[in-house]
MDAnalysis code that builds the backbone (N, CA, C; Angstrom):
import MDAnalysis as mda
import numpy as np

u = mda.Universe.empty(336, n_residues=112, atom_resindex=np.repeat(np.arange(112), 3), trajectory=True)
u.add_TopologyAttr("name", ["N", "CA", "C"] * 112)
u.add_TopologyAttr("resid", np.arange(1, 113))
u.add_TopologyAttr("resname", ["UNK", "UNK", "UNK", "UNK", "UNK", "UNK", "UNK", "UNK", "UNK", "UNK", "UNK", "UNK", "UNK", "UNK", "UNK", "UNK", "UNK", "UNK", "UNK", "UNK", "UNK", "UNK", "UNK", "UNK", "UNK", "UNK", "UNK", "UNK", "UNK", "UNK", "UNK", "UNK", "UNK", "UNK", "UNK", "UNK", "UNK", "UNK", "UNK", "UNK", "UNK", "UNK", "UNK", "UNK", "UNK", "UNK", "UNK", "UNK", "UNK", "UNK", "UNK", "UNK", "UNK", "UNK", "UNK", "UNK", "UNK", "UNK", "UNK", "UNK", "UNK", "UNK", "UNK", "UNK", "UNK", "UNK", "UNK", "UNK", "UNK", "UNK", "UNK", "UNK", "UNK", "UNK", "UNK", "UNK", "UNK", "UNK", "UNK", "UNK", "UNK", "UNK", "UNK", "UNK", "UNK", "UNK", "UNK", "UNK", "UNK", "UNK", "UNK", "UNK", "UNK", "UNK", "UNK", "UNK", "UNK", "UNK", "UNK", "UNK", "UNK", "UNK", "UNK", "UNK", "UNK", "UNK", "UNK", "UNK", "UNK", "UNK", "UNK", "UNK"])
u.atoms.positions = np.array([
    [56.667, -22.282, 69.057],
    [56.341, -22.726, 67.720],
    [56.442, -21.578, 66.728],
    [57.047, -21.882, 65.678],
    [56.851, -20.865, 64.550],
    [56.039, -21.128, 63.784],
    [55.659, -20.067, 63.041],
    [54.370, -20.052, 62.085],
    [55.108, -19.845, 61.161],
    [54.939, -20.608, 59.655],
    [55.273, -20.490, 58.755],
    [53.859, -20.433, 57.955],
    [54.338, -19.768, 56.334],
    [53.426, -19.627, 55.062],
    [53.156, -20.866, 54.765],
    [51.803, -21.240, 54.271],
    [51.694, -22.302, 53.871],
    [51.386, -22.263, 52.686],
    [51.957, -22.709, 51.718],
    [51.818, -22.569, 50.373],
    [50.535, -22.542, 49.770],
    [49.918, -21.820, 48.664],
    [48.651, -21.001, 48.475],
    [48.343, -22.431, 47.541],
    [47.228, -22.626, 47.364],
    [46.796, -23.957, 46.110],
    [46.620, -23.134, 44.979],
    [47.239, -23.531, 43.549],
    [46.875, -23.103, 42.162],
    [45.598, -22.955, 42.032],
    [44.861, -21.782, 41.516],
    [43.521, -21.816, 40.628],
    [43.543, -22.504, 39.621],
    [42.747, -23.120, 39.977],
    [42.170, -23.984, 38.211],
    [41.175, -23.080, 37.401],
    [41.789, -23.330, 35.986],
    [40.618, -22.166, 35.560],
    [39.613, -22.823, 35.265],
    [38.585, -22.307, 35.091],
    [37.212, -23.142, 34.743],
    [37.185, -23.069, 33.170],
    [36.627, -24.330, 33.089],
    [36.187, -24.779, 31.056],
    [34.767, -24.297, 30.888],
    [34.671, -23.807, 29.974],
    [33.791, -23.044, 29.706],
    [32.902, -24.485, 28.340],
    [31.783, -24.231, 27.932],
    [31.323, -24.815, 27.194],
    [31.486, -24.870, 25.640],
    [32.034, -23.864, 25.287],
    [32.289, -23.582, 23.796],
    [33.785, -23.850, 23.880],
    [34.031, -24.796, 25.482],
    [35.785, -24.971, 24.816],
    [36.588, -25.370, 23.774],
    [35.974, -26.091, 22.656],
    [36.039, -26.921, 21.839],
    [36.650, -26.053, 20.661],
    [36.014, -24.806, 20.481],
    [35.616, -24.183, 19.142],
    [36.573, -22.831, 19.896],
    [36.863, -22.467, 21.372],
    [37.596, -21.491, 21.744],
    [36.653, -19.953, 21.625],
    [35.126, -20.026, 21.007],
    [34.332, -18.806, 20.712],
    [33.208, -18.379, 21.442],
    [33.155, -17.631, 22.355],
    [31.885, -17.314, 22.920],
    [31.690, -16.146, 23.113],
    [30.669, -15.744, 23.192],
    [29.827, -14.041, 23.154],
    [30.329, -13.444, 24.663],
    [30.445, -12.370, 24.821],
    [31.595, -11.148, 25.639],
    [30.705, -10.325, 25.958],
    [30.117, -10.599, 26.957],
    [28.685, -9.329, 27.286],
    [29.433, -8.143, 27.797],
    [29.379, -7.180, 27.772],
    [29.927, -5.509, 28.094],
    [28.941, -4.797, 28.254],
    [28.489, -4.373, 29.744],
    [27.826, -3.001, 29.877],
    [28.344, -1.756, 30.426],
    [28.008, -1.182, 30.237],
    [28.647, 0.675, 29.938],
    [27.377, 1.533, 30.064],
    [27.521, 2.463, 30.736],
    [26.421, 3.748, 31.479],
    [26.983, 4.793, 29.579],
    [25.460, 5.156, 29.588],
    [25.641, 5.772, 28.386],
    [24.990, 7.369, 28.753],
    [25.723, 7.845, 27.760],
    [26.054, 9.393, 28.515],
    [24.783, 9.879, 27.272],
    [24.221, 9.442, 25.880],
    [23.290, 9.353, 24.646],
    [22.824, 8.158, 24.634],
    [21.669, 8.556, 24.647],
    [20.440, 7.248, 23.861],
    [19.990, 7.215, 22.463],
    [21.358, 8.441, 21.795],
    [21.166, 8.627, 20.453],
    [21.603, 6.760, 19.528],
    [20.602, 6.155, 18.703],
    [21.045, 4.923, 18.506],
    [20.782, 3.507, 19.054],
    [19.922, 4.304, 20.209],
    [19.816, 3.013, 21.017],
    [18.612, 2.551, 20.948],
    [18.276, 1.249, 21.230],
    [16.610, 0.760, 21.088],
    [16.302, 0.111, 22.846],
    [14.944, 0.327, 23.296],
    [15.046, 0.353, 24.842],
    [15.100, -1.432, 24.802],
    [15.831, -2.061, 25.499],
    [15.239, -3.299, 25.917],
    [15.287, -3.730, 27.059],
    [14.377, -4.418, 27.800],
    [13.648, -4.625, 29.244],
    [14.612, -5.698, 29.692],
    [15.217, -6.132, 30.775],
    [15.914, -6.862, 31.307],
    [15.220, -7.345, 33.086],
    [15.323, -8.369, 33.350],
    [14.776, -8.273, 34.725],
    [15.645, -7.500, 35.769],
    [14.582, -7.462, 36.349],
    [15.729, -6.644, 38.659],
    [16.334, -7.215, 38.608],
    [16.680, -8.095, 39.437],
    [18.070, -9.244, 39.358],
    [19.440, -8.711, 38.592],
    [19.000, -8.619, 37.073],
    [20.036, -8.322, 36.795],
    [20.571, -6.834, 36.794],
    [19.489, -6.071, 36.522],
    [20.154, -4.548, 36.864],
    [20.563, -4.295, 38.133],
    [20.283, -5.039, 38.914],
    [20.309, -4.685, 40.365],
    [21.913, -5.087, 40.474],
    [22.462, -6.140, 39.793],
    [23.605, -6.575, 39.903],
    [24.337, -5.660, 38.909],
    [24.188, -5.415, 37.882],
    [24.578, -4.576, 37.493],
    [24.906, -2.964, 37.570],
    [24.122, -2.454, 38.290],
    [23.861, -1.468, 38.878],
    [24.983, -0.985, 39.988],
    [25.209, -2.331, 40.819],
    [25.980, -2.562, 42.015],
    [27.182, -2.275, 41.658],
    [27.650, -3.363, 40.349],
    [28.696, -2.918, 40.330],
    [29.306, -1.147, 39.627],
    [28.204, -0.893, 39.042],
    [28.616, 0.652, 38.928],
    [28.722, 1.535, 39.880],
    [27.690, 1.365, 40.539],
    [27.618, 1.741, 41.674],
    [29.035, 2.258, 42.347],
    [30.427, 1.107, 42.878],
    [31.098, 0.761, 43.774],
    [31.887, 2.138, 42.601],
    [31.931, 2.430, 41.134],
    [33.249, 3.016, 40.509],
    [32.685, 4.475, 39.930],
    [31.364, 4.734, 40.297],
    [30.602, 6.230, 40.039],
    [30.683, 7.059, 40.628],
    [31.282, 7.969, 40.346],
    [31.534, 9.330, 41.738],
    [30.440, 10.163, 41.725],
    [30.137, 10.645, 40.288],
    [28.944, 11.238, 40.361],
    [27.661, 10.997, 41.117],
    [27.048, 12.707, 41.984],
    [25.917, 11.816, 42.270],
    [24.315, 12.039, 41.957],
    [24.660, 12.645, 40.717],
    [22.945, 12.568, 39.866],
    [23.073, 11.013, 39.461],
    [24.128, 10.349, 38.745],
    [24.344, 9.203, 38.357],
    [23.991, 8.206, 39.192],
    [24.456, 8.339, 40.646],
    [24.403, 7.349, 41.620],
    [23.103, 7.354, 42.089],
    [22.334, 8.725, 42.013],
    [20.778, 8.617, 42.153],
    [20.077, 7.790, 41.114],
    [20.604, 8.249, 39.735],
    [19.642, 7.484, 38.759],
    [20.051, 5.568, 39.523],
    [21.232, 5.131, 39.148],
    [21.156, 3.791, 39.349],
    [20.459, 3.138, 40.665],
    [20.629, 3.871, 41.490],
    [19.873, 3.524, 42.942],
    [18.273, 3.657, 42.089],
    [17.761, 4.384, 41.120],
    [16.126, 4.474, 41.277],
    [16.397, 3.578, 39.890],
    [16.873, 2.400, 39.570],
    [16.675, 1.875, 38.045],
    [16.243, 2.880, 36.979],
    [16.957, 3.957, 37.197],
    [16.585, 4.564, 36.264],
    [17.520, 5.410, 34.734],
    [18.956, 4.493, 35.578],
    [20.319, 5.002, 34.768],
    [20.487, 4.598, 33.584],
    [20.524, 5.018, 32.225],
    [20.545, 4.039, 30.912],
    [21.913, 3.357, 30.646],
    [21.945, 2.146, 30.611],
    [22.730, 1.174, 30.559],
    [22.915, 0.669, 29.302],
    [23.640, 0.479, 28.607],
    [24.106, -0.389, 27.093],
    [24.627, -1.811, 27.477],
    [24.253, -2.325, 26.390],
    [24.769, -4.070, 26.495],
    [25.074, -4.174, 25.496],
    [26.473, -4.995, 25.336],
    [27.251, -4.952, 23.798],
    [27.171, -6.794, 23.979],
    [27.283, -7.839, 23.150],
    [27.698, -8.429, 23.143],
    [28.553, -8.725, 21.360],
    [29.984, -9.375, 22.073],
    [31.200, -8.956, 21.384],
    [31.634, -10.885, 20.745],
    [31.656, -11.052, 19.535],
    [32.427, -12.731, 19.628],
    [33.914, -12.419, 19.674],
    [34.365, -12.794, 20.467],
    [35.692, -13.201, 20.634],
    [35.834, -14.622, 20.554],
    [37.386, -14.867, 20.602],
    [38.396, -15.609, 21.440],
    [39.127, -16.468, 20.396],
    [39.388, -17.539, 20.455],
    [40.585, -17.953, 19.231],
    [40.325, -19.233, 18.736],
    [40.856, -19.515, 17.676],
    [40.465, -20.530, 16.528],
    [42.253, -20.705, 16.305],
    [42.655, -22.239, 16.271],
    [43.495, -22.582, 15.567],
    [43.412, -22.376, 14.017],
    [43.886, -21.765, 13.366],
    [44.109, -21.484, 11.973],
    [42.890, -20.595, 11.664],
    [42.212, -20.024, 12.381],
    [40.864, -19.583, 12.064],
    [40.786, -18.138, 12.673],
    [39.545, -17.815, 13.011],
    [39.160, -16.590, 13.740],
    [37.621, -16.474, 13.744],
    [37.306, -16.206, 15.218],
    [35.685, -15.943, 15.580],
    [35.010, -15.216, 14.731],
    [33.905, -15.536, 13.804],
    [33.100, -14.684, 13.617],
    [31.241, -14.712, 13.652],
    [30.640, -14.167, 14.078],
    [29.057, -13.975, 14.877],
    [28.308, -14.071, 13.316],
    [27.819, -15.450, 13.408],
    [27.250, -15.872, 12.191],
    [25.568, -15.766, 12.512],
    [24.656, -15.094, 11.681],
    [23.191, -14.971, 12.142],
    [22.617, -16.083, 11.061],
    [21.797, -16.587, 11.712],
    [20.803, -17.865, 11.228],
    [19.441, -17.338, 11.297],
    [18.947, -17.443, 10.371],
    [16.955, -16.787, 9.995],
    [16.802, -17.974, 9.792],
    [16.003, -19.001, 10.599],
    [15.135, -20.383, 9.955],
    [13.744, -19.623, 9.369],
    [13.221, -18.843, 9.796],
    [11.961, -17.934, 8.992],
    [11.941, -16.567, 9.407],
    [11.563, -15.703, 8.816],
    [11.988, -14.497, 8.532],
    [11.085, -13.688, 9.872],
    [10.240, -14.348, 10.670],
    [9.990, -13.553, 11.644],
    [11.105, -14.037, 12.906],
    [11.888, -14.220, 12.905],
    [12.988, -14.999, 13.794],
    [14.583, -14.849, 13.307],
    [15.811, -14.644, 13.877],
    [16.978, -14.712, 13.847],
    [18.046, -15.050, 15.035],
    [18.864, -16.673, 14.829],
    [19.752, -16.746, 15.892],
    [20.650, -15.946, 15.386],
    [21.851, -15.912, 16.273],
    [23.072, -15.216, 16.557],
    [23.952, -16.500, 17.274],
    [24.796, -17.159, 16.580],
    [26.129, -18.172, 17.029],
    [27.391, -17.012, 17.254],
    [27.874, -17.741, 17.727],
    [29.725, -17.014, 17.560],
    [30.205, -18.443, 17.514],
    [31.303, -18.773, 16.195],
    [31.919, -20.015, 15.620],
    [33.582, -19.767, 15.161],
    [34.057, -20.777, 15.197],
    [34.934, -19.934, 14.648],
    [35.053, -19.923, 12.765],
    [36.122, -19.502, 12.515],
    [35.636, -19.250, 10.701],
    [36.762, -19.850, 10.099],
    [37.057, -20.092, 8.921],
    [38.319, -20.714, 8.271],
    [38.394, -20.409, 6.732],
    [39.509, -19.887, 6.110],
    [39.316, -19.599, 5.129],
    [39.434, -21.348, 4.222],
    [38.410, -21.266, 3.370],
    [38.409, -22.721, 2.417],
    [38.970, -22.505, 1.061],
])
């Protein structure tokens, strides 16, 4: 008997929820070398731990690889609006319903 390739199945890409509008927020974290600028904010284990991991696997350094092993490496979180608008373009619109409070959308925009 010969063994032949059996043809691989297409990925389907997955639909995302803001498919409609094509705009959603782009989380980016990055090991920061200054905390000049930065404000501390608390995140649960879970996620640093996952986060962490993956720095982990691309850090050669190893004062660095000590800090992230002890949660103790300073981490930045950007979030970015992207992605595309027929005739338009994303932009991160902030909503104050009262002034001790502010959302953050990403929509897309259109000139009128």
């Amino acid at each position: 008997m010969s063994k032949q390739k059996r043809p691989r199945a297409l990925k389907k890409k997955a639909v995302r929820a803001s498919a409609e509008s094509g705009c959603s927020f782009v989380v980016e974290w990055k090991l920061l070398k200054s905390l000049a600028g930065m404000t501390p904010v608390w995140i649960p284990d879970e996620m640093y731990k996952k986060v962490a991991k993956s720095f982990l696997t691309k850090t050669k350094g190893q004062y660095a690889r000590r800090l992230l092993r002890a949660r103790m490496a300073p981490i930045g979180v950007w979030h970015t609006c992207k992605g595309t608008c027929a005739g338009g373009w994303c932009k991160e619109v902030i909503l104050q319903p009262d002034e001790l409070s502010a959302l953050s959308i990403c929509e897309c925009s259109y000139f009128v």
